[in-house]
VODRENKOL-227299 format. One record per residue (C-alpha): x, y, z. Coordinates in steps of 0.001 Angstrom, whole numbers, padded with zeros to 6 digits, always signed. Example, Ala and Ser with C-alpha at 12.3 -4.5 7.8 and 13.67 -1.06 7.14 Angstrom:
2
+012300-004500+007800;+013670-001060+007140;
END
This chain:
61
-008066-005002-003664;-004458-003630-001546;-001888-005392-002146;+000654-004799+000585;+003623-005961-001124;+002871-003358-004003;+005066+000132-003397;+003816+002607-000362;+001156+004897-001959;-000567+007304+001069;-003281+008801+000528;-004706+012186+002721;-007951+010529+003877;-007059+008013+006062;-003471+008542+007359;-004026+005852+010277;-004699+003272+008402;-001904+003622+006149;+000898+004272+008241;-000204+000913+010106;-000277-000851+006705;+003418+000684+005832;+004595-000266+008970;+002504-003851+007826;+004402-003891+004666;+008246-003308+006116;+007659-005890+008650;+006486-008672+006266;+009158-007752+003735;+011982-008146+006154;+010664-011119+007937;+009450-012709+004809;+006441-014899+003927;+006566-018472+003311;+003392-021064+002114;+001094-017912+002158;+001499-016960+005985;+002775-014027+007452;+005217-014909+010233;+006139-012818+012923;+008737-014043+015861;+008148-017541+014448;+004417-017389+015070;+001754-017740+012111;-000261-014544+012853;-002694-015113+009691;-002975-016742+006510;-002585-014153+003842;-005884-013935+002448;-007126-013595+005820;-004763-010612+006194;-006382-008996+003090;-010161-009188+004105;-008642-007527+007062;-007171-004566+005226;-010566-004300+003038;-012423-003795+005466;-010561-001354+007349;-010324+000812+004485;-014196+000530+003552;-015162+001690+007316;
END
């Protein structure tokens, strides 16, 4: 399973997907997470297990 709070590690077969899930990763690190939610401009965009199905199955398509 990603983790997207574990260091950037790109990979050469899917460069897409992983610059979106850097860009991901900055964004929740600055803003921070709090009771499991990502929060963006004071809106709950997803719970974080939510966010990791997400990334899953991104990578498995």
């Amino acid at each position: 399973m990603k983790n997207i709070y574990t260091p950037f590690q790109p990979t050469l077969t899917q460069p897409g997907l992983h610059r979106f899930e850097l860009n991901l990763q900055i964004k929740t690190m600055a803003i921070g997470v709090a009771d499991g939610m990502v929060i963006h401009n004071n809106t709950i965009i997803y719970q974080a297990s939510d966010l990791r199905v997400g990334l899953i199955n991104s990578n498995s398509a």
